[in-house]
Legacy VTK file of the C-alpha trace (Angstrom):
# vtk DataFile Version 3.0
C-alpha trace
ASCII
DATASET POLYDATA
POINTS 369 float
15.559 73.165 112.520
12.845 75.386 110.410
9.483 75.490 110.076
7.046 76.229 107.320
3.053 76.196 106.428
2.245 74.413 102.893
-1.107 73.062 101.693
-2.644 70.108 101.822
-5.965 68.784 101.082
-6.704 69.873 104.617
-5.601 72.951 104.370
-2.305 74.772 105.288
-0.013 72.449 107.309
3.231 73.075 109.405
5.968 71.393 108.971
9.627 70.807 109.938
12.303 70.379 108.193
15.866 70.242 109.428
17.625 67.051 107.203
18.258 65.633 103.586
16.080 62.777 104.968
13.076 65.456 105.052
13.505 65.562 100.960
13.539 62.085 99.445
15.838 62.336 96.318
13.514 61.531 92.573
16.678 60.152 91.303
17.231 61.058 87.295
13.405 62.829 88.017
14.671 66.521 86.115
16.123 64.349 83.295
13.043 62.952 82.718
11.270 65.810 82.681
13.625 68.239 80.992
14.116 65.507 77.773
10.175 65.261 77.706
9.817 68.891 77.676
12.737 69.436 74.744
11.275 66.833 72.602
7.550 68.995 73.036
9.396 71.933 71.456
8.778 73.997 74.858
12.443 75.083 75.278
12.373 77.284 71.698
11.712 81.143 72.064
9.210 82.766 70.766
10.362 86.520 70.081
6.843 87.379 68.246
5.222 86.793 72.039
7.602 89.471 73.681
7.234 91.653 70.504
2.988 91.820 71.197
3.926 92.211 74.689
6.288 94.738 74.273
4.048 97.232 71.694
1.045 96.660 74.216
2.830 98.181 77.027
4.908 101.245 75.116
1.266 102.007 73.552
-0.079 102.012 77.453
2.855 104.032 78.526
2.204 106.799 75.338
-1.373 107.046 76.547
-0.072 107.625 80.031
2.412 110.467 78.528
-0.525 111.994 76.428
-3.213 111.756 79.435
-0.776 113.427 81.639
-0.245 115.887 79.267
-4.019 116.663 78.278
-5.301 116.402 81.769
-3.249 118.860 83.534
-3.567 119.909 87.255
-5.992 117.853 87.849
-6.409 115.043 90.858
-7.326 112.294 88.228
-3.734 112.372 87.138
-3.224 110.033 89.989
-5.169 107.359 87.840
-2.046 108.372 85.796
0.092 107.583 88.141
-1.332 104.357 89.088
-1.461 103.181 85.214
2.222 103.802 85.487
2.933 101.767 88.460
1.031 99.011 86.971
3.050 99.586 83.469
6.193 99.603 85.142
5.874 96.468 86.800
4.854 94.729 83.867
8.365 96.079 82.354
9.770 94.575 85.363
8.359 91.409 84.429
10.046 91.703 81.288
13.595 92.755 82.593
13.102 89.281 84.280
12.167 87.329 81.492
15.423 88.836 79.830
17.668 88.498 81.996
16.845 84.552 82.262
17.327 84.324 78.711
13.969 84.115 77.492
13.076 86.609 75.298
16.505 87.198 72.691
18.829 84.280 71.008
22.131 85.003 72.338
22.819 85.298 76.133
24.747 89.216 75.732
21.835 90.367 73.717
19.038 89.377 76.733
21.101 91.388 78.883
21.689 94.250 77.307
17.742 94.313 77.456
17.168 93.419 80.653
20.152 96.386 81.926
18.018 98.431 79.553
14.469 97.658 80.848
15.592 97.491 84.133
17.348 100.403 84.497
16.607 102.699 81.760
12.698 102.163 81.718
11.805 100.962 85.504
14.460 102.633 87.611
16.490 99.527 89.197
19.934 98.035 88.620
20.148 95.003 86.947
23.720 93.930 88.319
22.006 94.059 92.036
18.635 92.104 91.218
20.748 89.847 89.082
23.289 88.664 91.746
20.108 88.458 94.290
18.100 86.555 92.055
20.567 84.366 90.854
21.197 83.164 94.437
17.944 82.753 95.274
17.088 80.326 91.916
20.475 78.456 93.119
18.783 77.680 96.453
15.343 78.998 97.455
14.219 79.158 100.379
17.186 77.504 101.782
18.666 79.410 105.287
21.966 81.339 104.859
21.849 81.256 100.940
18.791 82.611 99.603
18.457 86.044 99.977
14.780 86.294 99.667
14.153 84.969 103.245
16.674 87.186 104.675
15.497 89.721 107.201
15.043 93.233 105.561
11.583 94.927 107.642
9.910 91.413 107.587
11.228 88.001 109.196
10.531 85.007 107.215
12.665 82.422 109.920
11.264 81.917 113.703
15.354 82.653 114.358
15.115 85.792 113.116
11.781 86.883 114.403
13.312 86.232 117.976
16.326 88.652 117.230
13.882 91.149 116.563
14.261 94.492 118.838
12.752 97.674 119.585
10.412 99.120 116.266
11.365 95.925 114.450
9.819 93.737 117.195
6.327 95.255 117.365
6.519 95.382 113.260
7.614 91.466 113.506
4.539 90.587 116.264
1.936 91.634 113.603
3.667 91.142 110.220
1.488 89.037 108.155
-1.358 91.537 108.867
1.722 94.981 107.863
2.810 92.459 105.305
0.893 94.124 102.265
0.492 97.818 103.548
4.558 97.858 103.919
4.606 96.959 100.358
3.219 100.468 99.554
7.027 101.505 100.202
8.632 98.504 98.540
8.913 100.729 94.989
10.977 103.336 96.790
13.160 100.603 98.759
13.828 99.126 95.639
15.066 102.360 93.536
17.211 102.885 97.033
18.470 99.723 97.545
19.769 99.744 93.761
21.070 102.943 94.212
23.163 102.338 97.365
24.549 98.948 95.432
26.091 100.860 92.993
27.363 103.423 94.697
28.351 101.766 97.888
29.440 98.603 96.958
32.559 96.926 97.114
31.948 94.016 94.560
33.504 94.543 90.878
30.249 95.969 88.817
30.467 95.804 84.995
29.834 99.138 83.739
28.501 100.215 87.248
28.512 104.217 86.400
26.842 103.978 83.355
24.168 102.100 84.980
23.996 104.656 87.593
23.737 107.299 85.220
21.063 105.396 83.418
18.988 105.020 86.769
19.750 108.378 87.921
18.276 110.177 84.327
15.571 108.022 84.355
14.045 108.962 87.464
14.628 112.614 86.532
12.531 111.666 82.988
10.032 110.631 85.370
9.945 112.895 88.456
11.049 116.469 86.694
8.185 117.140 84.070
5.352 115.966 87.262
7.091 118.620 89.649
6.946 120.983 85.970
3.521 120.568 85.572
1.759 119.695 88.968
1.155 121.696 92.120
4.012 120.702 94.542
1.241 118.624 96.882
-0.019 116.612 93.542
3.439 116.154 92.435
4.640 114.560 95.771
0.845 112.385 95.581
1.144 111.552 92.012
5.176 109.990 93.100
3.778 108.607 95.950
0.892 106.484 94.375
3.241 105.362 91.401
5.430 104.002 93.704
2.930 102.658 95.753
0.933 100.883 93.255
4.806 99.693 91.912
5.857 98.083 94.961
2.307 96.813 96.238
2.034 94.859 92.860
5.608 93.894 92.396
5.448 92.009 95.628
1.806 90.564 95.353
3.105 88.879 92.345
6.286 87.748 94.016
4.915 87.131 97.684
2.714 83.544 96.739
6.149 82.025 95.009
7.843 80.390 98.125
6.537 82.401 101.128
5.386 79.632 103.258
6.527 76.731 101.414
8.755 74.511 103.333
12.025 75.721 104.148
15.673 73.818 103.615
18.637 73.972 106.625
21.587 75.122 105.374
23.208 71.612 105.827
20.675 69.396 103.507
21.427 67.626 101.011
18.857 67.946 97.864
18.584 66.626 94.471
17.857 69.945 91.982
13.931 68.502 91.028
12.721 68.180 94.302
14.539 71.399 96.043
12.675 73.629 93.059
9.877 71.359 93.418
9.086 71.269 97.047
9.844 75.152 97.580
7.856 76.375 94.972
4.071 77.395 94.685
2.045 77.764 91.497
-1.099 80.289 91.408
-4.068 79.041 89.177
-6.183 80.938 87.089
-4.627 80.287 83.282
-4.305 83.077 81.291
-5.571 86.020 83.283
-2.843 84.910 85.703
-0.057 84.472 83.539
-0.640 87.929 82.294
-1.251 89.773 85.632
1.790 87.999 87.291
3.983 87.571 84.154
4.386 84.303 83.853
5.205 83.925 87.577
2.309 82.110 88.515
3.643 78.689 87.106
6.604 79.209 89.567
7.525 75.245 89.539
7.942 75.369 86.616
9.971 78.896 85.819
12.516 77.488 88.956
12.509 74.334 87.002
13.626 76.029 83.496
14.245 79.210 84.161
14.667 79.764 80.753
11.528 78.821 78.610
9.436 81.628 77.563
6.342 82.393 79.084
3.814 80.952 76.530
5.248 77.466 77.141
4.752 77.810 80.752
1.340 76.026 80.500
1.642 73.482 79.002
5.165 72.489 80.716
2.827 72.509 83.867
0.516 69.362 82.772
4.131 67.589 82.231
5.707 68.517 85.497
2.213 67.759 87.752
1.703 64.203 85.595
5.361 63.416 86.766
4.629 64.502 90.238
1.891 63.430 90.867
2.976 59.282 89.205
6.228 59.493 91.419
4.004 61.080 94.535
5.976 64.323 94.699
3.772 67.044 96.295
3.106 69.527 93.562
1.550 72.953 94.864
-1.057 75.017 93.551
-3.537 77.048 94.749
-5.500 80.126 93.997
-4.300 83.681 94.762
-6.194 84.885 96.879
-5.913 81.436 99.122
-2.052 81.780 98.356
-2.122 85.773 100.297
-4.494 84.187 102.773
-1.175 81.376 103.823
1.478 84.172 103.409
-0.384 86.080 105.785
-0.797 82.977 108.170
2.667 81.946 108.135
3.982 85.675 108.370
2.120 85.990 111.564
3.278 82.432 112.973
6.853 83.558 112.488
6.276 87.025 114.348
5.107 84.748 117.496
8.838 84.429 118.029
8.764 87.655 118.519
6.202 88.106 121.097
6.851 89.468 124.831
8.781 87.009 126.728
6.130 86.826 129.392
3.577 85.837 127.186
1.534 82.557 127.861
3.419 79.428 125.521
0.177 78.139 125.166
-1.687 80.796 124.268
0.897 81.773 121.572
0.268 78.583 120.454
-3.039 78.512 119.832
-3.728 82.086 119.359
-5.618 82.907 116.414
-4.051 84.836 113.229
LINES 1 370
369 0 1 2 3 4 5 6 7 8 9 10 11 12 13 14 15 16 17 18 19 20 21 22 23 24 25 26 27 28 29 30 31 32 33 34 35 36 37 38 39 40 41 42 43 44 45 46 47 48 49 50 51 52 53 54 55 56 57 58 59 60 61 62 63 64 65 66 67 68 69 70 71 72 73 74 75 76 77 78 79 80 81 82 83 84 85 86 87 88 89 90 91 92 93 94 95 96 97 98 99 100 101 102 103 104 105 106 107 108 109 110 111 112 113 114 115 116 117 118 119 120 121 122 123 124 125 126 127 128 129 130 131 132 133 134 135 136 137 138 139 140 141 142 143 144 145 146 147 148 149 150 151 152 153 154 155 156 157 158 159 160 161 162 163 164 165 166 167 168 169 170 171 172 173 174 175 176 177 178 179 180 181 182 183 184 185 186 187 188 189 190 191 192 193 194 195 196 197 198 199 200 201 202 203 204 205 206 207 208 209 210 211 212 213 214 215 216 217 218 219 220 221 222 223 224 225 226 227 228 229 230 231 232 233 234 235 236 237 238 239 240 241 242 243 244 245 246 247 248 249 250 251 252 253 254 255 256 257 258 259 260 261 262 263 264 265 266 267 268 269 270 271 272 273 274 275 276 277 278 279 280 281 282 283 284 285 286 287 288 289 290 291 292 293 294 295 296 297 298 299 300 301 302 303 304 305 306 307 308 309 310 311 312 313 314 315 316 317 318 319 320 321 322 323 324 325 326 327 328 329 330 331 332 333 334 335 336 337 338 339 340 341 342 343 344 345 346 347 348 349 350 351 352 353 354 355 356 357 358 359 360 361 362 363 364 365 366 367 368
């Protein structure tokens, strides 16, 4: 049986969810909604989008280059550095876009770009986020197959929080509040973690050692001229707040997607429209939102059609919450900083499973988070 917090009109709610029976089947509900949105034109591509997006950020990436170069050992270069995490996450965005076939024609050509953007420009391998991600848009938040609620340094399940031991305990007691300060490191878990894939792993990896070259000579593009040019101590804090501001924003815009949305057992049985549906949160806010979070606030509707470019994103929405909200299928959407406020709630409700076995039941219960 699992547990999870999602909104209602009185605010965030737990509930539990352990059969099919707990997800009433929309039957022919994505046909619907997929011929609606095809006959709309919303499915085309729309490379002249990607090609503005694109120019903006390799002109804010040559005025990082030239500020670095023109402001030399000076402590502001860590503005520098931030500008680049920011930069580098928005590439990240469009690796993503790529690799879900959004942004070329032809399937080979959007991932060639996303290997390229991925690797070459931000630093991680493709083949690993691609065989993560792809599970987890198979079956989100679903136990045992989606590899976003797995435990890495934070417990998502109240399972896993119980396992917890040692270091990992303590960090699980208080983990909604550690949830966005351990993000600071999330930038240089990532560059490891794709790293260790490639080199460690057993799987068969298309062209694995060219990507590994590509990662490897990118961070030395990146890291060799600061440690040429800086002070050894304003190297290190230039790295460090690049990566910082990297990981910190890469999982900001990730963290409101599913965390604390309702999870699925491993046994259910779910229709496709109401398993993206139901585990899936959008984040108002319209087009300063789609921008800062790349098209990842209208997550119903990317899990939906993975596919459509961001531009269409929008609009799809009034189509998918009209046909939600006629055939009384909870649609979620909230506003960012209420979506952080319910990660961090349901983070720290989880990490009660991980409290001291003496502890008071009832005051667990009822403690405040």
């Amino acid at each position: 049986m699992s547990t999870a917090i999602i909104e209602s009109r009185l605010g965030p709610v737990r509930q539990t969810y352990s059969t099919a029976a707990s997800f009433p089947p929309v039957r022919r509900a994505y046909t619907e909604v997929s011929q609606t949105v095809k006959e709309s034109g919303l499915l085309a591509r729309t490379p002249w989008f990607y090609a503005m997006v694109g120019a903006a950020i390799a002109l804010g990436l040559g005025g990082c280059i030239t500020g670095f170069i023109l402001l030399g050992e000076s402590w502001f270069q860590l503005l520098i550095a931030g500008a680049l995490g920011i930069l580098f996450t928005q590439v990240a965005f469009l690796s993503h876009e790529a690799a879900h076939r959004q942004i070329l024609r032809t399937g080979p050509g959007n991932d060639r770009l996303a290997w390229f953007l991925g690797g070459g420009i931000v630093g991680m391998s493709y083949s690993w986020w691609d065989s993560k991600h792809s599970r987890h848009h198979a079956n989100p938040n679903r136990v045992d197959r989606d590899p976003d609620i797995a435990v890495d340094t934070i417990s998502f399940l109240d399972e896993d929080a119980a396992k917890a031991r040692g270091i990992q305990r303590l960090i699980t007691r208080y983990q909604g509040w550690l949830f966005f300060p351990l993000l600071a490191f999330e930038g240089l878990n990532l560059h490891a973690l794709s790293i260790k894939h490639l080199i460690f792993s057993k799987d068969q990896i298309k062209g694995r050692w060219y990507e590994l070259a590509m990662i490897v000579v990118r961070l030395a593009v990146v890291a060799v001229p600061v440690f040429l040019f800086l002070p050894v101590g304003m190297a290190f804090a230039f790295l460090g707040v690049q990566l910082a501001i990297f990981g910190i924003y890469m999982g900001a815009s990730f963290a409101p997607n599913h965390k604390g949305m309702p999870i699925i057992a491993a046994d259910a049985r779910i229709d496709f429209f109401t398993k993206q549906v139901r585990t899936s949160r959008n984040v108002s806010g319209g087009w300063w939102a789609t921008w800062l979070f790349g098209g990842l606030n209208y997550q119903v509707e990317h899990h939906l059609f993975p596919s459509m470019s961001r531009p269409h994103l929008a609009k799809t929405r009034e189509i998918v919450r009209d046909f939600c909200h006629a055939n009384d299928v909870p649609y979620t959407e909230t506003t960012i900083w209420r979506s952080y406020g319910i990660v961090i709630d349901y983070l720290n409700r989880v990490g009660l499973s991980a409290r001291d076995p003496f502890d008071c039941p009832m005051v667990g219960q009822y403690r405040r988070v």
